[in-house]
N, C-alpha and C positions, 0 to 999 in steps of 0.2 A: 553497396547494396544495389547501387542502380545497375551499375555496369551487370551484376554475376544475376541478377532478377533480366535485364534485357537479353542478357547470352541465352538464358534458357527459356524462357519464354516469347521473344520477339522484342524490338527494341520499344524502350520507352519513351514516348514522345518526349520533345521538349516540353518542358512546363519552368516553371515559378514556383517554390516551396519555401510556403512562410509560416514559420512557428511562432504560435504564441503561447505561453502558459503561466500559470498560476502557481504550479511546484517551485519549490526553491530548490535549486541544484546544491547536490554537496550536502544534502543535509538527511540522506537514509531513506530518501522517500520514494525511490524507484524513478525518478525523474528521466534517468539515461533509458531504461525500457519503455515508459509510457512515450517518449520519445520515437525508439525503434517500431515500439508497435505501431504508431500511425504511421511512420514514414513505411514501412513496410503495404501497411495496409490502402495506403495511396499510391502507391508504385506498383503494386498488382491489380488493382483497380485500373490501372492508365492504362498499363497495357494487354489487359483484358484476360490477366490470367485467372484473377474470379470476376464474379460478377458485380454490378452495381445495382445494391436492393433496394435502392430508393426507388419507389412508385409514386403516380402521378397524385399529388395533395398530401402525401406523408410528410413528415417533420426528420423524423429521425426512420434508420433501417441497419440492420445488423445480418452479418453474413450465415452462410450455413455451417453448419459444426464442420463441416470437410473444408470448407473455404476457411474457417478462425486456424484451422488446425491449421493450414498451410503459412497462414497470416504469422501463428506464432513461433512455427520454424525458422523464419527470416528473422522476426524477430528477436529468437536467442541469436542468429548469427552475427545481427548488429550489436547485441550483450556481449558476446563473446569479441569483437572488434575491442570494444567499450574495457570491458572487464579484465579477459582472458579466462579466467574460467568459474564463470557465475553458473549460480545452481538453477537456474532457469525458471524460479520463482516469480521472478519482478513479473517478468516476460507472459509468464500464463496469467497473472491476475489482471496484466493490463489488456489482453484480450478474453478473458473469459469474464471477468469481472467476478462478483460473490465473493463466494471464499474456499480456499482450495487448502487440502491438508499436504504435508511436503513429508515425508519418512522414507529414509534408506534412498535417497534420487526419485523415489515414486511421487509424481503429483495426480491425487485424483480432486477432484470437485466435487466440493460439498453440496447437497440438494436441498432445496427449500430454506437457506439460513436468512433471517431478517436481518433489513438495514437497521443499522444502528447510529445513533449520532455521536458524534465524539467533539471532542476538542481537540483540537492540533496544535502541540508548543513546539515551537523550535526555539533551544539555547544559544543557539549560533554558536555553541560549541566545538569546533571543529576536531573529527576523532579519524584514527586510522583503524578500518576493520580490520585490515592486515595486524595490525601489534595488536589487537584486543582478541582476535582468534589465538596469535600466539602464546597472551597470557592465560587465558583459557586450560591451553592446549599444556602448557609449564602448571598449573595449579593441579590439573589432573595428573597427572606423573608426578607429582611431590606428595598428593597426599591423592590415593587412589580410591584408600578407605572410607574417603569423608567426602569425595569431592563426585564419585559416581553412584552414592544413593540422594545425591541432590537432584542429579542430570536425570535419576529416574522418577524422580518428581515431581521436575519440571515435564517431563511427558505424560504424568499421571494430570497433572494439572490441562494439558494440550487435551487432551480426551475427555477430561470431565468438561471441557467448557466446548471439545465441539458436540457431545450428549445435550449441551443445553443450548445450543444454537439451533441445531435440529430439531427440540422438542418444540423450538416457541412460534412456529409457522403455525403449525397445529395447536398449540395453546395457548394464545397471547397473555401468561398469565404475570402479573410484575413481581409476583413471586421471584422468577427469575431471575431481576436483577441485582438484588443482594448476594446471590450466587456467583453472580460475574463481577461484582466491587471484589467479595474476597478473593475468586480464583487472579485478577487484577493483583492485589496487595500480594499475596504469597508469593507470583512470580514474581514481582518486582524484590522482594524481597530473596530471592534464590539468587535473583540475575546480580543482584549484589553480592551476594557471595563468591559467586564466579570468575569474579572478578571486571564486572561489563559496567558496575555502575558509575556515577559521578555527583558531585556536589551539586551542582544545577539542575543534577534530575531530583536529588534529594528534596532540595530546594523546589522544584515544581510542583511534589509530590506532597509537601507541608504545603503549600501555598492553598492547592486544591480542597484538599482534607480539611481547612479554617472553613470550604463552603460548603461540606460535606457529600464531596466527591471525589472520586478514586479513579488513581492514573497510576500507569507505567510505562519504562521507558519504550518504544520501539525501533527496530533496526539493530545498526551494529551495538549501541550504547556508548557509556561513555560518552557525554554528551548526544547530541545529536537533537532527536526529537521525542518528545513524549505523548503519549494518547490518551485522554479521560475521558471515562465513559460518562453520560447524559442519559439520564433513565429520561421516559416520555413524561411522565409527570415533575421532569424538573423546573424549578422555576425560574423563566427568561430574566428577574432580576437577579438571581443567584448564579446564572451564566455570565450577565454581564459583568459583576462583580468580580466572579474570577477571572475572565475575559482582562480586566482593566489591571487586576492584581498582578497578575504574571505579565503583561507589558511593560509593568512597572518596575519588574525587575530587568526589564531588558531583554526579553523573549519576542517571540511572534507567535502571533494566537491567532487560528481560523475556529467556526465553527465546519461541522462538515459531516460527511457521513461516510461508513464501511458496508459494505456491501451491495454497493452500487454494481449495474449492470460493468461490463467492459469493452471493447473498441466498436463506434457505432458511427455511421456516418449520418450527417447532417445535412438535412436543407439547408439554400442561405438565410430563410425565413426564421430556423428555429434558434439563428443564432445569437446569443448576446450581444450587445451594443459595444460593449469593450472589443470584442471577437472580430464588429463588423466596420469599427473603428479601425482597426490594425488592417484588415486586408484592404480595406481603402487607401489607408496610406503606403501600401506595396505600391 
């Protein structure tokens, strides 16, 4: 990316490129793009192919929709190194951030959808998307009858929940959220069908439910990682609780949030002490 970013643009100075992150690799979480997207978006920045938004007293600054577009071209190209042929998802959400709908190759972005808090488990399951697309792909051709009004459900369920993503900018109502625990359960319960699910996600997904809250799996499945939603009125003792439960089986549990902005650049001021710790030790 340096090299074919300096050919076309002018060359890239020398620099020092130090990663640090929080994502665990290998485990469905877009780690390999959020990756590309900054390295992309620091290598154009250097050599001055967009601009640097940072102004004088800001903390954080985010480029222009012409500059992210550019940012996330390089970035599928480093997916595409990475991958060989990813669907260019990871790639847009780690510079647009929010949430974006993916059908037929099309990615458009969603407007106005709230952050939401989740839980993050990872089973340290290790799965191959490769054979889990493949079984997929053998369930559908054996049983076409049964297996393509699930697939059209699982879409029905994708559109009822981005109707109610959209609606809650404008209504903060916690209505809401009981909409999103079932649309939550049902897919989880499709994906199992499918043939994507796993014991550890079963197992995540009892665990949760004893605190009365609703996960499913995300990514490829098949192990990997699972997401539980966090209504705002949930209670910090009833996070901990599952928090402590699912470590107990052997998991990794963050809290966190979805719908966060996407690729932004930083003051040295705005940044965490872990953050400012690692580039001191460069």
């Amino acid at each position: 990316m340096c090299l074919a970013i300096s050919a076309k643009y002018g060359d890239v100075p020398s620099v020092d490129i130090l990663v640090w992150s929080e994502l665990p690799t290998g485990a469905g979480l877009g780690s390999s793009a959020a990756y590309a997207v900054c390295l992309a978006a620091a290598l154009l920045t250097a050599c001055g192919a967009i601009s640097c938004p940072l102004k004088e007293g800001d903390s954080t600054a985010r480029w222009t929709e012409e500059e992210l577009t550019l940012i996330n071209s390089w970035a599928f190209q480093g997916e595409r190194v990475i991958h060989g042929n990813p669907s260019g998802v990871d790639n847009a959400v780690g510079t647009w951030g929010g949430a974006l709908r993916y059908r037929s190759g099309k990615i458009t972005p969603l407007k106005r959808v709230p952050m939401l808090r989740i839980l993050l488990t990872n089973t340290k399951v290790p799965r191959s998307t490769k054979v889990l697309v493949a079984v997929v792909k053998e369930k559908i051709l054996k049983f076409p009858a049964i297996m393509n009004p699930v697939l059209d459900s699982m879409d029905a369920i994708s559109q009822e929940c981005q109707s109610v993503l959209e609606a809650m900018p404008e209504n903060p109502s916690p209505e809401y959220y009981p909409v999103l625990e079932e649309l939550f359960d049902i897919n989880q319960h499709h994906l199992n069908v499918i043939g994507v699910g796993h014991p550890s996600l079963d197992w995540l997904c009892r665990v949760t439910a004893s605190h009365g809250l609703h996960s499913k799996l995300t990514g490829a499945g098949g192990g990997g990682c699972g997401i539980t939603l966090l209504r705002p009125d949930t209670s910090p003792l009833a996070v901990e609780a599952a928090k402590r439960d699912l470590c107990a089986c052997g998991f990794e549990c963050w809290e966190t949030n979805v719908g966060a902005p996407g690729v932004t650049l930083h003051s040295p001021s705005s940044l965490n002490a872990q953050v400012l710790h690692a580039l001191s030790e460069s």
